[in-house]
Biopython code that builds the backbone (N, CA, C, O; Angstrom):
import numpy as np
from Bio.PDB.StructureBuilder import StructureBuilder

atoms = [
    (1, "UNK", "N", (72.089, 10.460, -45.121)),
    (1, "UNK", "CA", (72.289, 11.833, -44.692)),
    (1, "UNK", "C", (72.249, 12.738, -45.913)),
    (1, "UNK", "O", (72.913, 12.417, -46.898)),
    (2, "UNK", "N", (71.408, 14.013, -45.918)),
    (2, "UNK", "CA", (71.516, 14.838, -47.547)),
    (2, "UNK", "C", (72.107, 15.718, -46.771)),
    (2, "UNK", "O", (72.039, 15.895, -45.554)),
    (3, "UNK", "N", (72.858, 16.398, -47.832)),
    (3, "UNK", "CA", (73.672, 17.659, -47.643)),
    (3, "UNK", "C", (72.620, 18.393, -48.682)),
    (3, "UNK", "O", (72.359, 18.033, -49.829)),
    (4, "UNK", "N", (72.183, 19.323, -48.086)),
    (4, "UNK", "CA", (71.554, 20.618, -48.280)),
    (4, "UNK", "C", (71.727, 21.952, -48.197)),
    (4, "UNK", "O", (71.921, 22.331, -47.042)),
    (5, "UNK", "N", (71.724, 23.060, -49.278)),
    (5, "UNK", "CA", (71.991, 23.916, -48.992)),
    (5, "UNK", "C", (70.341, 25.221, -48.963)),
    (5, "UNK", "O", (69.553, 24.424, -49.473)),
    (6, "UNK", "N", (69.942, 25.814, -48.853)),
    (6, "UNK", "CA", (68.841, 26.146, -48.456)),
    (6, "UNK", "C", (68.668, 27.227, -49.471)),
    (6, "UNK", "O", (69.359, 28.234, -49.626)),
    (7, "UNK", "N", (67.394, 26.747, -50.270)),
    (7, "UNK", "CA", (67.257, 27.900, -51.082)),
    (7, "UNK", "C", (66.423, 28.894, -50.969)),
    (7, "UNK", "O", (65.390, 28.952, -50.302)),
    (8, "UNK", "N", (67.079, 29.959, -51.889)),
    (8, "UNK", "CA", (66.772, 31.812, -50.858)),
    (8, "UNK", "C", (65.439, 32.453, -52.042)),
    (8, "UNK", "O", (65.796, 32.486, -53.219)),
    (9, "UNK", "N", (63.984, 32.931, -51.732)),
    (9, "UNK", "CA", (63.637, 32.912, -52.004)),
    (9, "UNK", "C", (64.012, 34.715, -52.486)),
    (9, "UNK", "O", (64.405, 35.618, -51.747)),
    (10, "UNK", "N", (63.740, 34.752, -53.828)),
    (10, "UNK", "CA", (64.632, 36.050, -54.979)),
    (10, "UNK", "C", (62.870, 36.484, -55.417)),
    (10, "UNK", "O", (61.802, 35.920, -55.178)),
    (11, "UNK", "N", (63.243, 37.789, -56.178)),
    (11, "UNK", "CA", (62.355, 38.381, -57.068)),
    (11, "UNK", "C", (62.696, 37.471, -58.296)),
    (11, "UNK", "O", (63.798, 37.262, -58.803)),
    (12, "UNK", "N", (60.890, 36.758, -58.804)),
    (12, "UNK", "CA", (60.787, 35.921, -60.190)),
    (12, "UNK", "C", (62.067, 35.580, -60.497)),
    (12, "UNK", "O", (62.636, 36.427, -61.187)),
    (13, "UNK", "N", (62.671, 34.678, -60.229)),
    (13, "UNK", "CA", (63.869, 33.762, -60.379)),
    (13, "UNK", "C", (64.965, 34.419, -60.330)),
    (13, "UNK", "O", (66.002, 33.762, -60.233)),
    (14, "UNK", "N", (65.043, 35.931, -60.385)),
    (14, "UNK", "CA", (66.498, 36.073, -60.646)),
    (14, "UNK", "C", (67.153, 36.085, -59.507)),
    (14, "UNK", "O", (66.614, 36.675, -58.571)),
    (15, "UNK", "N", (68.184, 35.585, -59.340)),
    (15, "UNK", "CA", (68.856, 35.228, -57.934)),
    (15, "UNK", "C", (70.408, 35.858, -58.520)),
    (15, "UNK", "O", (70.984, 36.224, -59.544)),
    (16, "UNK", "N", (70.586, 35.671, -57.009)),
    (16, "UNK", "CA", (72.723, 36.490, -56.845)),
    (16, "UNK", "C", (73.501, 35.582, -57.417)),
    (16, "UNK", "O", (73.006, 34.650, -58.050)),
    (17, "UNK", "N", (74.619, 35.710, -57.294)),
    (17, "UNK", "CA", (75.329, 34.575, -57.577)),
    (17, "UNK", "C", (75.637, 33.890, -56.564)),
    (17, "UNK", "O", (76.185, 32.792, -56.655)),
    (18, "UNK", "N", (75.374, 34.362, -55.642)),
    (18, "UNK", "CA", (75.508, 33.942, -53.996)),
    (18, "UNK", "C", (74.428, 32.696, -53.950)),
    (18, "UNK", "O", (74.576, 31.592, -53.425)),
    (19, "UNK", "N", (73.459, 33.149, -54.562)),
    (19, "UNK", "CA", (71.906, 32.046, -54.243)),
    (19, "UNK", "C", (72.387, 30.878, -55.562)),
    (19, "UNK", "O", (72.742, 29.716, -55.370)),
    (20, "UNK", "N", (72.319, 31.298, -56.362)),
    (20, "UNK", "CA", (72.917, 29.917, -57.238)),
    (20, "UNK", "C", (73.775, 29.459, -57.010)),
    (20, "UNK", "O", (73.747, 28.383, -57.607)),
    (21, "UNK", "N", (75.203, 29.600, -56.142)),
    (21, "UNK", "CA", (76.085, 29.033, -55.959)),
    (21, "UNK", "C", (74.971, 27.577, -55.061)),
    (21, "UNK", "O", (74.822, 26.401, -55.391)),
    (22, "UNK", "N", (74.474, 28.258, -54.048)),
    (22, "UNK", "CA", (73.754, 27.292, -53.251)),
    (22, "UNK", "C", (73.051, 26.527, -53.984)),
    (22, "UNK", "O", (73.303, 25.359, -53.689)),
    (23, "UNK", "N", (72.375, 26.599, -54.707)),
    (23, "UNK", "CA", (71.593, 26.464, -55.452)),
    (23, "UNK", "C", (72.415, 24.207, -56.238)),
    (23, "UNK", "O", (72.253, 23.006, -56.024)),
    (24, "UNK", "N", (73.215, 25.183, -57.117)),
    (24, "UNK", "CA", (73.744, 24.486, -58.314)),
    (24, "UNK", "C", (74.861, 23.829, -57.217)),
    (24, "UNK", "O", (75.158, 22.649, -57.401)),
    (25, "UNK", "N", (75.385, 24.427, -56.273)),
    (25, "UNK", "CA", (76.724, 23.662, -55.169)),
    (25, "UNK", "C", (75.660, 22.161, -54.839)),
    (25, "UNK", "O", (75.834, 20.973, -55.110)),
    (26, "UNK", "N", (74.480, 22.934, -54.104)),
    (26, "UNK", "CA", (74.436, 21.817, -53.100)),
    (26, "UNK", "C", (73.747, 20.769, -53.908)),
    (26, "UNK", "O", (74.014, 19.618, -53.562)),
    (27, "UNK", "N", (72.734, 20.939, -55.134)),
    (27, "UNK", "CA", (72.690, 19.613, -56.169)),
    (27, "UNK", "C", (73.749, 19.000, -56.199)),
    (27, "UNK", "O", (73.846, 18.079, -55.387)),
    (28, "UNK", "N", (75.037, 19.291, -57.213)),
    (28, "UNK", "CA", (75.631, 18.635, -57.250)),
    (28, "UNK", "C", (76.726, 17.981, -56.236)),
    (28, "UNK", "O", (77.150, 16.842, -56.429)),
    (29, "UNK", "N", (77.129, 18.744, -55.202)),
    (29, "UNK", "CA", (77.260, 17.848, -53.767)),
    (29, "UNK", "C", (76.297, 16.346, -53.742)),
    (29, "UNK", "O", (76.743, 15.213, -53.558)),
    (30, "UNK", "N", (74.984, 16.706, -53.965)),
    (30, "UNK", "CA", (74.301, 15.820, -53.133)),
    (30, "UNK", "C", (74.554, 14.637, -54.456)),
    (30, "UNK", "O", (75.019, 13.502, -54.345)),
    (31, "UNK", "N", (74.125, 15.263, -55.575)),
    (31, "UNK", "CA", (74.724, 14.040, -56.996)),
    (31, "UNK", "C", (75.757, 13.420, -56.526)),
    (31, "UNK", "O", (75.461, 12.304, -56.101)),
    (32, "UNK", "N", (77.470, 13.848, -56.375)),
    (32, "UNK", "CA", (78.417, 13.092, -56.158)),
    (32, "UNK", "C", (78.217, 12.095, -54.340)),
    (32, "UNK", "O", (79.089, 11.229, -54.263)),
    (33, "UNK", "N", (77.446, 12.130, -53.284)),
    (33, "UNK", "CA", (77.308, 11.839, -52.518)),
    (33, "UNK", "C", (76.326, 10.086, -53.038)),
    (33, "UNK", "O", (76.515, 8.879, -52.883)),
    (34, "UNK", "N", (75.343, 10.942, -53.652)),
    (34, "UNK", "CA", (74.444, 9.421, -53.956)),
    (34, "UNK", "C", (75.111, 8.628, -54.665)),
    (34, "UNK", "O", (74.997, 7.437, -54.374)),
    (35, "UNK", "N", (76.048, 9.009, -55.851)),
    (35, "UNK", "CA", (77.415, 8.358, -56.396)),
    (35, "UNK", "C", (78.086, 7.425, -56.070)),
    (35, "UNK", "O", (78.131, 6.304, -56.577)),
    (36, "UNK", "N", (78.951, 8.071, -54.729)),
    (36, "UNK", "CA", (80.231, 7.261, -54.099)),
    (36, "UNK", "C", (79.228, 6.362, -53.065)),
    (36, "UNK", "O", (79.907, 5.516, -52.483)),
    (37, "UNK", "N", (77.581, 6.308, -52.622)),
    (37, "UNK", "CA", (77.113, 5.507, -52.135)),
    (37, "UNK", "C", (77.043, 4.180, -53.359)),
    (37, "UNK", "O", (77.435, 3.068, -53.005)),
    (38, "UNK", "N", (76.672, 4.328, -54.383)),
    (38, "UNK", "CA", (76.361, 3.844, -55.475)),
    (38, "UNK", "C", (77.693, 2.810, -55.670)),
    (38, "UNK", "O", (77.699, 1.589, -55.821)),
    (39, "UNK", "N", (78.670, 3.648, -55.615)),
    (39, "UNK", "CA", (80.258, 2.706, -55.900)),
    (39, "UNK", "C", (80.381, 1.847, -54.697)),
    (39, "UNK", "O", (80.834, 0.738, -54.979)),
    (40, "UNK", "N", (80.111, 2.026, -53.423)),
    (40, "UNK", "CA", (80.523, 1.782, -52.519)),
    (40, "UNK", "C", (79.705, 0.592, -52.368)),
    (40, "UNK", "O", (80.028, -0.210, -51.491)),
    (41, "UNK", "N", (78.440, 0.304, -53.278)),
    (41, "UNK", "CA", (78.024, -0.959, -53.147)),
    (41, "UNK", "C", (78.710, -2.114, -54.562)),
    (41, "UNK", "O", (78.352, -3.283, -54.702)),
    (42, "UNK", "N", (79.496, -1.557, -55.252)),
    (42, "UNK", "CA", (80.550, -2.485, -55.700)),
    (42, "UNK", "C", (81.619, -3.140, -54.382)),
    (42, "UNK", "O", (82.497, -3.996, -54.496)),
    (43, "UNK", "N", (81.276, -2.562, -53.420)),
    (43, "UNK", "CA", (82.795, -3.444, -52.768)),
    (43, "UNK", "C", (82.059, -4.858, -52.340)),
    (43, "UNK", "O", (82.804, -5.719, -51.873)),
    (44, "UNK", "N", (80.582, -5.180, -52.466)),
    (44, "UNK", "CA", (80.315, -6.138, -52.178)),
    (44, "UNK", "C", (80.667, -7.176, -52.948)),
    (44, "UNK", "O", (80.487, -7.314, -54.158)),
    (45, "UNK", "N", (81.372, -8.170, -51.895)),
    (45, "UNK", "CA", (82.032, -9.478, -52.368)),
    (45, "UNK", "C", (80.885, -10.734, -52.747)),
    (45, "UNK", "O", (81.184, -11.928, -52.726)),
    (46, "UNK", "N", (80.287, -10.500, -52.899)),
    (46, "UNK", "CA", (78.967, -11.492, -52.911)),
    (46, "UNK", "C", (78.359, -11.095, -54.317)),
    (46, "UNK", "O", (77.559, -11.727, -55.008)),
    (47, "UNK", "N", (78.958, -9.875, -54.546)),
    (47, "UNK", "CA", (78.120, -9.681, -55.987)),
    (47, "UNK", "C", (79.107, -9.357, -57.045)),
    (47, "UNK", "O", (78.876, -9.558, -58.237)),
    (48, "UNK", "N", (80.235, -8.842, -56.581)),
    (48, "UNK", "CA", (81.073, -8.521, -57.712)),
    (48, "UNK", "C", (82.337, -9.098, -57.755)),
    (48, "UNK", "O", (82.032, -10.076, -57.074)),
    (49, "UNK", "N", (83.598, -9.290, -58.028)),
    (49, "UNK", "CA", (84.934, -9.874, -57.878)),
    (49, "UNK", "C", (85.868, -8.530, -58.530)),
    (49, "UNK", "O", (85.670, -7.945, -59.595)),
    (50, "UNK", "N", (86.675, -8.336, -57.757)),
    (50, "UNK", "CA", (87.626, -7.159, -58.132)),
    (50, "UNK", "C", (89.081, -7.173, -57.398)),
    (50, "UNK", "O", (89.095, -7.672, -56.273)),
    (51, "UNK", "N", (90.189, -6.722, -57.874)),
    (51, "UNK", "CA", (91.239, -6.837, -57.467)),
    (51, "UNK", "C", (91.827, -5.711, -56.872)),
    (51, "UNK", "O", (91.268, -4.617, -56.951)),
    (52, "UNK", "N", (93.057, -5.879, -56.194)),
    (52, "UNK", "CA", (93.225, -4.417, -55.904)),
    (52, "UNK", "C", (94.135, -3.790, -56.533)),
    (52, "UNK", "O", (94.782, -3.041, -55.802)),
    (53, "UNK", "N", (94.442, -3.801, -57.613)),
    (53, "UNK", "CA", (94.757, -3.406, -58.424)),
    (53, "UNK", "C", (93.562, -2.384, -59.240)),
    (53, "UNK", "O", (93.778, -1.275, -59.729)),
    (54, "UNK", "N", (92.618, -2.932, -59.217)),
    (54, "UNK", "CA", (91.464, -1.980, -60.016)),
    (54, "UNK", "C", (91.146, -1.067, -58.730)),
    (54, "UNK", "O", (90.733, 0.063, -58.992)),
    (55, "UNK", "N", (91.300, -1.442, -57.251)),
    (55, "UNK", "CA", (90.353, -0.611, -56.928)),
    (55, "UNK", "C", (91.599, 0.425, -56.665)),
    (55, "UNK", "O", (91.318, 1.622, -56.601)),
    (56, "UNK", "N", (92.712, 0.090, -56.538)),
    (56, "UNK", "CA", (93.845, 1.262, -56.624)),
    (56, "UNK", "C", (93.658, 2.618, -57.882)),
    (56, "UNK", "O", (94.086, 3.772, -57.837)),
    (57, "UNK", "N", (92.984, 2.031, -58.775)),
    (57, "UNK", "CA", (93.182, 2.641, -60.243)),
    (57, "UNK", "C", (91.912, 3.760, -59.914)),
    (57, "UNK", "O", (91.877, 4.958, -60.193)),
    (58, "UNK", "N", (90.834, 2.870, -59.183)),
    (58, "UNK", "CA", (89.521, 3.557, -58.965)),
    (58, "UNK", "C", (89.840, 5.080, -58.328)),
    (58, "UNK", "O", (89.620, 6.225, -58.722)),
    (59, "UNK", "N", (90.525, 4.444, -57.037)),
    (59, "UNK", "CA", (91.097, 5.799, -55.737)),
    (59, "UNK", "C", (91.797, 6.309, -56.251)),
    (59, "UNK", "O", (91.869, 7.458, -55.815)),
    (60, "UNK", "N", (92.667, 6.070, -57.278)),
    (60, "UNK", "CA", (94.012, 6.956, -57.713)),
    (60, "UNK", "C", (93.353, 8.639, -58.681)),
    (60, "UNK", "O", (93.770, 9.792, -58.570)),
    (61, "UNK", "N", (92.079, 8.009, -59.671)),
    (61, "UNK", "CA", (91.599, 8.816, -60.274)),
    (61, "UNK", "C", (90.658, 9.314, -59.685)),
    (61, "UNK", "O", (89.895, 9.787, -60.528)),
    (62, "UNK", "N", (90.279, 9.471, -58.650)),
    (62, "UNK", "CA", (89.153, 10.407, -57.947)),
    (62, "UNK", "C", (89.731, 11.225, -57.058)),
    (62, "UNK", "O", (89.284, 12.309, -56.683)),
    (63, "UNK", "N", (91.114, 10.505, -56.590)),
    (63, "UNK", "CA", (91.656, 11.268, -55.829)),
    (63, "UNK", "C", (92.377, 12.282, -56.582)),
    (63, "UNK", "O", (92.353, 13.393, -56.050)),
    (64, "UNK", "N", (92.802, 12.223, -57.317)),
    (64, "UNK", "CA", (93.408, 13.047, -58.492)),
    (64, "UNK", "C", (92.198, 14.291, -59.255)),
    (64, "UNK", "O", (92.594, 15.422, -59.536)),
    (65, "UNK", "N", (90.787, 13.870, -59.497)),
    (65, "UNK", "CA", (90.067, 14.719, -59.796)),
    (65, "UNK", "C", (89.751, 15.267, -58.732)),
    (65, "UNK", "O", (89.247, 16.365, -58.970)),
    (66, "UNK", "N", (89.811, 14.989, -57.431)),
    (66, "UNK", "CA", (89.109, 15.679, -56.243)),
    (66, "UNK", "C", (90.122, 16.781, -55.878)),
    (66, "UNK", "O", (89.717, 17.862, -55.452)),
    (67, "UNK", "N", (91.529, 16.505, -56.048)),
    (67, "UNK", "CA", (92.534, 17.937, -55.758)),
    (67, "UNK", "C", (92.144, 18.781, -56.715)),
    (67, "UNK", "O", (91.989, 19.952, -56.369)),
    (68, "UNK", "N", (91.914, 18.450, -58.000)),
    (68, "UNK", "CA", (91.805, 19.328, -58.975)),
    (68, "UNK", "C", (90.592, 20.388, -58.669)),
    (68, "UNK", "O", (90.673, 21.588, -58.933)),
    (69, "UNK", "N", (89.430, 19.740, -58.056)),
    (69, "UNK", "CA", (88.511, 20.524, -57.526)),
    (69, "UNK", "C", (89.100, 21.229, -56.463)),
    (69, "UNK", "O", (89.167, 22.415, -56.783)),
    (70, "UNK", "N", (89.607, 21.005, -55.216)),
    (70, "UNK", "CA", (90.068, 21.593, -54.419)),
    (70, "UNK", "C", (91.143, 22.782, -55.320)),
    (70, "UNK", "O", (90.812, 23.965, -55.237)),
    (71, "UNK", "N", (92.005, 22.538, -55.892)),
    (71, "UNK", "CA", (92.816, 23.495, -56.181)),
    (71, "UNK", "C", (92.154, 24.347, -56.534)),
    (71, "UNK", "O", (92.641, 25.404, -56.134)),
    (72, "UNK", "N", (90.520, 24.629, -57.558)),
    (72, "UNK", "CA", (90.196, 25.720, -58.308)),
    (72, "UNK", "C", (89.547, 25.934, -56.925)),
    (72, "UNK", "O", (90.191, 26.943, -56.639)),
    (73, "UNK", "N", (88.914, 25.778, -56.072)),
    (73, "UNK", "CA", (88.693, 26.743, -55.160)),
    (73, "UNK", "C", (89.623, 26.994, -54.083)),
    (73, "UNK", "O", (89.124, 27.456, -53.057)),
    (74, "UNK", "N", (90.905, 26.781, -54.098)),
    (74, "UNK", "CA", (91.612, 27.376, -53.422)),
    (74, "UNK", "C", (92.218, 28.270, -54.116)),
    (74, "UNK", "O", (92.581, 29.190, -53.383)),
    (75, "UNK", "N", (92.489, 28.420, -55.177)),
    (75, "UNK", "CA", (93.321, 29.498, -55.866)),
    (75, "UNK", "C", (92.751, 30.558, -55.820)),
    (75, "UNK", "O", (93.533, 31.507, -55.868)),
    (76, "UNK", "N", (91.291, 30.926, -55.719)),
    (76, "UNK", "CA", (90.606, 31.917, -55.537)),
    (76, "UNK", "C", (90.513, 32.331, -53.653)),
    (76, "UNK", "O", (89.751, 33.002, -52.957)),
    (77, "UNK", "N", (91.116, 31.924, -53.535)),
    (77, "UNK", "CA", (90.813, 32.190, -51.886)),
    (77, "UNK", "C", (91.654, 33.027, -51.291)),
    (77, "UNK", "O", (91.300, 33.545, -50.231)),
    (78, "UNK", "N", (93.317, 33.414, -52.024)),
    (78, "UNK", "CA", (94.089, 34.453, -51.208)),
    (78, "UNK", "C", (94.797, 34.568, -52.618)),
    (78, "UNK", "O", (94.875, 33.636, -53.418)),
    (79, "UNK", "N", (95.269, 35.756, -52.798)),
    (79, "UNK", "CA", (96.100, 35.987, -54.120)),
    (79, "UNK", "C", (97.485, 36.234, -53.192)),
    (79, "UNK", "O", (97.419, 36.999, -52.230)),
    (80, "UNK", "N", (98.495, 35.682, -53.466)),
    (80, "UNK", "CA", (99.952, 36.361, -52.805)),
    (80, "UNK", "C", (100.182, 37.968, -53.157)),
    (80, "UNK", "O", (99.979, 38.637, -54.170)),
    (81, "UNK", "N", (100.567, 38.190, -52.177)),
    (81, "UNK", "CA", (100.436, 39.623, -52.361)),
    (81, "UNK", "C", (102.284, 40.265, -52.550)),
    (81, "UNK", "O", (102.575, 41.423, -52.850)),
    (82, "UNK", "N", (103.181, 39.247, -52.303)),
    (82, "UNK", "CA", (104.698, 39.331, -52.475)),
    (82, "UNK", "C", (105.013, 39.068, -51.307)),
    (82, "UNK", "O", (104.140, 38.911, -50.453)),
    (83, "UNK", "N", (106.350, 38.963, -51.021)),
    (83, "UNK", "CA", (106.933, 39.234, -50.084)),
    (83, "UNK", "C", (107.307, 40.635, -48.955)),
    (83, "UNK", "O", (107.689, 41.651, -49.536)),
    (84, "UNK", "N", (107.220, 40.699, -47.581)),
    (84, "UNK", "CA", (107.072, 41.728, -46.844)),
    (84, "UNK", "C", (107.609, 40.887, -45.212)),
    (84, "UNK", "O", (107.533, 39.803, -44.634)),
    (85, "UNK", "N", (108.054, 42.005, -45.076)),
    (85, "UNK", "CA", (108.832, 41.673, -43.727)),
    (85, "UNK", "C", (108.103, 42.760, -42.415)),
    (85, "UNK", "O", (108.527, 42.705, -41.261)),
]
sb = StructureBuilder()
sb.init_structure("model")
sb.init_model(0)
sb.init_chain("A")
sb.init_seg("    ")
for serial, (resi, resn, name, xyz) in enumerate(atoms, 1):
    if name == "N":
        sb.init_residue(resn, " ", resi, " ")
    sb.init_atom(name, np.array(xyz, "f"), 0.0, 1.0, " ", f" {name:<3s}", serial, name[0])
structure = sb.get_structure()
């Protein structure tokens, strides 16, 4: 399955930041996708030997870099504005 984002055809390359987001997002989406396919053929038992201990270590640090991604685009998404009743 590719995740695609659709690119917007601009005057001689210069594009919004709107069009490169798409642009540069959906490459690297699709990079980390062919990736975790890539890892996901380590779980084969026929070719590799691993414990779960490593693969704990594996999930612990992706899951840990993947909030970190989530957090920088959530922090941009609502600024608190204070308290109001």
């Amino acid at each position: 399955m590719k995740f695609k984002f659709k690119e917007s055809e601009g005057e001689s390359g210069i594009k919004s930041k709107d069009e490169r987001f798409k642009i540069v997002a959906g490459r690297r989406v699709q990079n980390i996708l062919n990736q975790m396919r890539l890892l996901r053929n380590c779980a084969n038992k026929s070719n590799y030997s691993y414990n779960k201990e490593q693969v704990d270590k594996i999930f612990k640090v992706i899951n840990e870099e993947w909030k970190h991604v989530q957090s920088e685009f959530n922090k941009h998404k609502s600024k608190d504005k204070g308290f109001s009743l």
